[in-house]
C-alpha positions as CSV (number, residue, x, y, z in Angstrom):
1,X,68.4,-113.7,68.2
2,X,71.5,-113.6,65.9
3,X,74.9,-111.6,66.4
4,X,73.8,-109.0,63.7
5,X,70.4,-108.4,65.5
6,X,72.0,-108.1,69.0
7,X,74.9,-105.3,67.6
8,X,72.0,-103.7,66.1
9,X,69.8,-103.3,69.3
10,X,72.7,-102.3,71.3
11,X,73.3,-99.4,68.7
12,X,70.1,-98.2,68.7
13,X,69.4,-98.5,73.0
14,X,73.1,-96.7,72.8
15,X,71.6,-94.2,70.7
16,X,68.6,-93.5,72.3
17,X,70.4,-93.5,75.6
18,X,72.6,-90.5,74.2
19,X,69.9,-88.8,72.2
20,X,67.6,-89.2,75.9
21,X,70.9,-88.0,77.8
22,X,71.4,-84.7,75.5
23,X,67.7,-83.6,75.5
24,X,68.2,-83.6,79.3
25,X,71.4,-81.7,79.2
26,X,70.0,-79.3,77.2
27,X,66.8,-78.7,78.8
28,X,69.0,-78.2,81.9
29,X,71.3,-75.8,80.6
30,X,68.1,-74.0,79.0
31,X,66.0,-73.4,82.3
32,X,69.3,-73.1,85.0
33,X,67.4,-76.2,86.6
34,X,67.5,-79.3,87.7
35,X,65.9,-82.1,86.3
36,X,64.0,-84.3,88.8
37,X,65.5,-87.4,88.2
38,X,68.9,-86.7,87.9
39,X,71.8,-86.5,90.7
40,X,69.1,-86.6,93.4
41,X,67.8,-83.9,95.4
42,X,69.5,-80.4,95.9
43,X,69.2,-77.1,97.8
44,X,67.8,-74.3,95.2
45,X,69.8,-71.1,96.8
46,X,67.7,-67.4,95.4
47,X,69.9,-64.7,95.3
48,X,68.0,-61.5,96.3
49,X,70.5,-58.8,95.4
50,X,70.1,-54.9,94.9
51,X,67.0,-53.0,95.0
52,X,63.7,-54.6,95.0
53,X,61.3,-54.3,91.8
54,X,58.7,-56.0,91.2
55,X,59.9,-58.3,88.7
56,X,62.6,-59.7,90.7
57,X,64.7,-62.3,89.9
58,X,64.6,-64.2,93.5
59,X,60.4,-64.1,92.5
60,X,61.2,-65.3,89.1
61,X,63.5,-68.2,90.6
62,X,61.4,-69.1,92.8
63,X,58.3,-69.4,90.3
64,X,61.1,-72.0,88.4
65,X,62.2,-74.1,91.4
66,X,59.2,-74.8,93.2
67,X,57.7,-77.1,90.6
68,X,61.3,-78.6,90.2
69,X,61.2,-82.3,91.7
70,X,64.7,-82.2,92.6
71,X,64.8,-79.3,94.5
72,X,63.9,-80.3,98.3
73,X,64.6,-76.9,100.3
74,X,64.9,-73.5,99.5
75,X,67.2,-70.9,100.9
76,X,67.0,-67.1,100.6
77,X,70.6,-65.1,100.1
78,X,69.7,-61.5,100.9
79,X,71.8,-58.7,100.2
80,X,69.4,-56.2,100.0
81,X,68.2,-52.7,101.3
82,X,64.6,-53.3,100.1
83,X,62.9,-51.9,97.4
84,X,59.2,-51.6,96.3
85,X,56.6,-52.2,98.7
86,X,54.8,-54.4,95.7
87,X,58.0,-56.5,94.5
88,X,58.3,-57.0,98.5
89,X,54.6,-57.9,99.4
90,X,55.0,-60.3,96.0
91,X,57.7,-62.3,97.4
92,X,56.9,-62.4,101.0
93,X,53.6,-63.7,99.9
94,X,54.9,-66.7,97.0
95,X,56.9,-67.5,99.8
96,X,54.7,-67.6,102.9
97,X,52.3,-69.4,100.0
98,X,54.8,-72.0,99.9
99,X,56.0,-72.3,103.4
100,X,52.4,-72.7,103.8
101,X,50.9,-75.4,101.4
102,X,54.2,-77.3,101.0
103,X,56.9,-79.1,103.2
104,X,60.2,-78.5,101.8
105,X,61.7,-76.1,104.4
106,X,62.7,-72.6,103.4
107,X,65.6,-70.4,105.3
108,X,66.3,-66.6,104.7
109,X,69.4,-65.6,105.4
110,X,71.1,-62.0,105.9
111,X,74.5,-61.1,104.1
112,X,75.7,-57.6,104.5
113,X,72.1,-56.0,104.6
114,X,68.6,-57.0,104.3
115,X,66.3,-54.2,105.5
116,X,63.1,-52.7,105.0
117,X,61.4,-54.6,102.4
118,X,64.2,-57.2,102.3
119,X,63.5,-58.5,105.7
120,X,59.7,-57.9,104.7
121,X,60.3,-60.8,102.4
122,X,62.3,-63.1,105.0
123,X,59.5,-62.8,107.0
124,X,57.5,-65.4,104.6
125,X,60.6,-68.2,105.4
126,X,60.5,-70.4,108.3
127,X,63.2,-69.3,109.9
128,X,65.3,-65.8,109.1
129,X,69.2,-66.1,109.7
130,X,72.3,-63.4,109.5
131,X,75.2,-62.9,110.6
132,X,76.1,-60.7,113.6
133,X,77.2,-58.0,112.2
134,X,74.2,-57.9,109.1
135,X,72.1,-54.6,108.9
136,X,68.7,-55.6,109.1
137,X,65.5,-53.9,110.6
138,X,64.7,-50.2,109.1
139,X,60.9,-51.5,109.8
140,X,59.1,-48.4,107.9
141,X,57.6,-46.7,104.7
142,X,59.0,-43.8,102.6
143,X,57.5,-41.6,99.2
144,X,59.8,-39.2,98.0
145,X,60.4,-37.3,94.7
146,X,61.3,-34.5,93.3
147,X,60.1,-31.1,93.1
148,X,60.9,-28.9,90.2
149,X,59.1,-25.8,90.1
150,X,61.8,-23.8,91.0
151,X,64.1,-24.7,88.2
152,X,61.1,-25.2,85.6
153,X,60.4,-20.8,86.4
154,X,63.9,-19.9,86.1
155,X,64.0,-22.0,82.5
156,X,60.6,-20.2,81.6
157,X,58.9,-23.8,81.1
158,X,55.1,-24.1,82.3
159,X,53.0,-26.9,82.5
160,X,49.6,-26.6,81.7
161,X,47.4,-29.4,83.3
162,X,44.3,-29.9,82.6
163,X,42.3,-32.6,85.3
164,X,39.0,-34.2,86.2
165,X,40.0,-33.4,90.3
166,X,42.0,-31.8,92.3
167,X,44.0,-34.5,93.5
168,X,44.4,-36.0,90.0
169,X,48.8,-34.5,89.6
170,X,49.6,-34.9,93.3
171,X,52.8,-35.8,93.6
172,X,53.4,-34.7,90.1
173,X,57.5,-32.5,90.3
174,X,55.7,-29.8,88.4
175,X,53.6,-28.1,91.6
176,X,54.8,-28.3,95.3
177,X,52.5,-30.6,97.1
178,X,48.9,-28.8,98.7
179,X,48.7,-29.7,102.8
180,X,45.4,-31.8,101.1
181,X,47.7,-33.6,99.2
182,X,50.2,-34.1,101.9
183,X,47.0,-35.6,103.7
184,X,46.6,-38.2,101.5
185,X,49.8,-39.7,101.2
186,X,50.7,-39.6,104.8
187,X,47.6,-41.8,104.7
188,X,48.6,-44.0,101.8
189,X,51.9,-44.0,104.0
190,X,50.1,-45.0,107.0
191,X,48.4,-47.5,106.2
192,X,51.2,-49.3,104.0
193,X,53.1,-49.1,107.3
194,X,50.1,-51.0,109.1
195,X,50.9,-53.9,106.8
196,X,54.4,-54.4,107.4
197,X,53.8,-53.9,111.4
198,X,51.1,-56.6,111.1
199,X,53.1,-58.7,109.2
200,X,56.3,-58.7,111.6
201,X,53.8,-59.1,114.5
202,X,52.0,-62.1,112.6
203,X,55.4,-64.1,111.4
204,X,57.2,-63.1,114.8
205,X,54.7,-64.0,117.1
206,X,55.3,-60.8,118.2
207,X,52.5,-58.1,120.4
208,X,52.0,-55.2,117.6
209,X,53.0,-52.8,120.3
210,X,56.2,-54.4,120.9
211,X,56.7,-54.2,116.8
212,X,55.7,-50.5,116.5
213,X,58.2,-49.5,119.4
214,X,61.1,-50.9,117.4
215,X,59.9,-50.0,113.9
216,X,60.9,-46.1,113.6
217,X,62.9,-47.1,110.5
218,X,65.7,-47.9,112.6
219,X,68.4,-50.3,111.2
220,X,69.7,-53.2,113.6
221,X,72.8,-55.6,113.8
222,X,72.4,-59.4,113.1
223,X,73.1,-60.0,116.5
224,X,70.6,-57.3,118.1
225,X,68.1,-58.2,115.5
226,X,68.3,-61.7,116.9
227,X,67.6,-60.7,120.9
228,X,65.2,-58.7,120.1
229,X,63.3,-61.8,118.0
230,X,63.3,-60.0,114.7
231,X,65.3,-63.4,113.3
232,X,66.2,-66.5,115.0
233,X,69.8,-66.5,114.9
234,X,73.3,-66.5,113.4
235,X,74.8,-67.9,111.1
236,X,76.7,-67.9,107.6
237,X,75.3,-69.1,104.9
238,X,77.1,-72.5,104.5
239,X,75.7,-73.0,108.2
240,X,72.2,-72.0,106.5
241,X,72.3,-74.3,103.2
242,X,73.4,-77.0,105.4
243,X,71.0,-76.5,107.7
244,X,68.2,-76.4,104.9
245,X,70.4,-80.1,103.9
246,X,69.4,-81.8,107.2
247,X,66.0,-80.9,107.0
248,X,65.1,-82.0,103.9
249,X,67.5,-85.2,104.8
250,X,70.1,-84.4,102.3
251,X,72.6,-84.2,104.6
252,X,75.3,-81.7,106.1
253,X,76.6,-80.6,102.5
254,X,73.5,-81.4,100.2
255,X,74.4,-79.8,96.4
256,X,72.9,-76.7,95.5
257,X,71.4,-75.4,92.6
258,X,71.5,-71.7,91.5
259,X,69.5,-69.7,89.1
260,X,71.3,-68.3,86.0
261,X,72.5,-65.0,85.7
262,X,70.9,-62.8,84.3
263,X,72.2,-60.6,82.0
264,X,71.4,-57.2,79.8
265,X,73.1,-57.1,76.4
266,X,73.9,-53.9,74.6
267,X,70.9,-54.6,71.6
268,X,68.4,-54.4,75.1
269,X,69.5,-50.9,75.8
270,X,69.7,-49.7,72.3
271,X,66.2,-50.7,71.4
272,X,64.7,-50.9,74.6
273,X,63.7,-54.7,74.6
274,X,62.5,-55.8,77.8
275,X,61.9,-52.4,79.2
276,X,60.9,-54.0,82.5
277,X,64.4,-56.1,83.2
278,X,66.2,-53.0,82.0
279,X,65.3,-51.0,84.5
280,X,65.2,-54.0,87.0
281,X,68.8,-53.9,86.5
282,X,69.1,-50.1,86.5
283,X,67.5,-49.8,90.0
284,X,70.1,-52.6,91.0
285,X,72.7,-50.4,90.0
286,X,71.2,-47.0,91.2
287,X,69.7,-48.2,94.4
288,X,66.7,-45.8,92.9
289,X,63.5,-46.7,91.9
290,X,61.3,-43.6,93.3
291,X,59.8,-43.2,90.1
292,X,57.9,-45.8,88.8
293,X,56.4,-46.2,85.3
294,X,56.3,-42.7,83.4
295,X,57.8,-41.0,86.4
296,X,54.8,-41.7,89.0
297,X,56.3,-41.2,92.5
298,X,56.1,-45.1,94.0
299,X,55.7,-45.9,98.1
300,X,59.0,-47.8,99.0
301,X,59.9,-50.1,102.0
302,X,63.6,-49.5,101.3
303,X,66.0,-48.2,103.5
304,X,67.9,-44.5,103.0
């Protein structure tokens, strides 16, 4: 092979090597994640902040960095009082899905509050950490909205409903609720509150009796929470991502990998593009998401 032939294959494996280099970069920078081949293995860390929804962003992170080959354990960063019993039951559920069928470890872990429907979705991690002085617990269901009438007569505004049952508007802040209706909902309420108790009791290893007696709605501290077996004990959350290092053999201070933040530009709110992270973000903001999609009342694990 002559000089001029060697220069010229160097070029081009340089070339390539850049071009291959850039596409990785990019495709990195596109998806917030890691690809699997480069800097070795990594922590993924899923911030669940604010109110849960059902399009959550830990769910959504999650769905990204499970099929991500460098990602090796998973830790969840709860700041949370809860939310939507669905955007909860989702969660828990990918997760225990996960924990279940796959070997990469997963931690939840407890910042300043991860109650009701928060620690309904630690429950599906193998182990549930917070600090001592976390607010955690507020085991229980709520349905509330409003109630109108009142204002609707002294404005002189009726609403004229025509239905296929009597049950059909229950709930709607037009008409007070019938003791029927009431009924009902305590029912819905019931056995939505059945689930979470069985859930605790099944991911605990806890008696259901034992469950029920502390799940009144109460809120506890990290450090009660953790002697009466609701998590398995306390620490911060560098303790947790190292602890998630060791046991996927990363070490004490494996690197971490985040998703990107997400973010709602002013075009979304003027047009209402991507209704459903708009009010995602609105709830986050509120703490309030009692009214679901065109104002139907929605059942909450979320503490008050």
């Amino acid at each position: 092979m002559t000089a001029r032939s060697r220069s010229t294959l160097l070029a081009v494996a340089f070339f390539l090597l850049l071009f291959g280099g850039g596409a990785i970069l990019v495709a990195s920078l596109t998806t917030g994640r890691q690809m699997p081949f480069v800097g070795g293995g990594r922590v993924a860390v899923l911030p669940l902040d604010g109110v849960i929804g059902t399009g959550d962003r830990a769910l959504d992170a999650l769905h990204r960095f499970r099929d991500d080959g460098s990602v090796r354990a998973f830790v969840l960063e709860i700041r949370s009082p809860g939310g939507s019993v669905g955007g909860s039951q989702s969660l828990y559920r990918e997760l225990a899905e996960l924990r279940d069928q796959d070997d990469r470890p997963i931690y939840a872990w407890i910042g300043d509050v991860g109650a009701s429907g928060a620690y309904y979705a630690a429950l599906g991690a193998d182990s549930i950490f917070a600090l001592p002085g976390s607010i955690t617990g507020s085991i229980g269901v709520i349905m509330e909205f409003p109630e109108v009438r009142g204002l609707m007569d002294k404005a002189g505004i009726d609403l004229q409903v025509v239905k296929s049952g009597e049950h059909k508007d229950m709930g709607s802040p037009a008409r007070k609720l019938t003791e029927s209706d009431r009924r009902i909902l305590q029912q819905v309420v019931d056995d939505t509150y059945g689930q979470f108790v069985g859930t605790v009791a099944e991911n605990r290893h806890m008696p259901e009796d034992s469950v029920r007696a502390l799940a009144d709605g109460r809120i506890f501290s990290g450090q009660r929470a953790r002697d009466l077996g609701l998590i398995d004990g306390l620490a911060t959350l560098s303790d947790v991502v190292s602890r998630a290092g060791r046991a996927a053999g990363l070490g004490d201070r494996p690197a971490t990998v985040r998703p990107r933040e997400r973010r709602i530009g002013v075009l979304d709110l003027l047009t209402g593009l991507d209704e459903g992270r708009i009010g995602s973000w609105l709830a986050s903001w509120t703490g309030w998401v009692g009214l679901g999609e065109g104002g139907a009342p929605r059942i909450l694990y979320q503490w008050r």
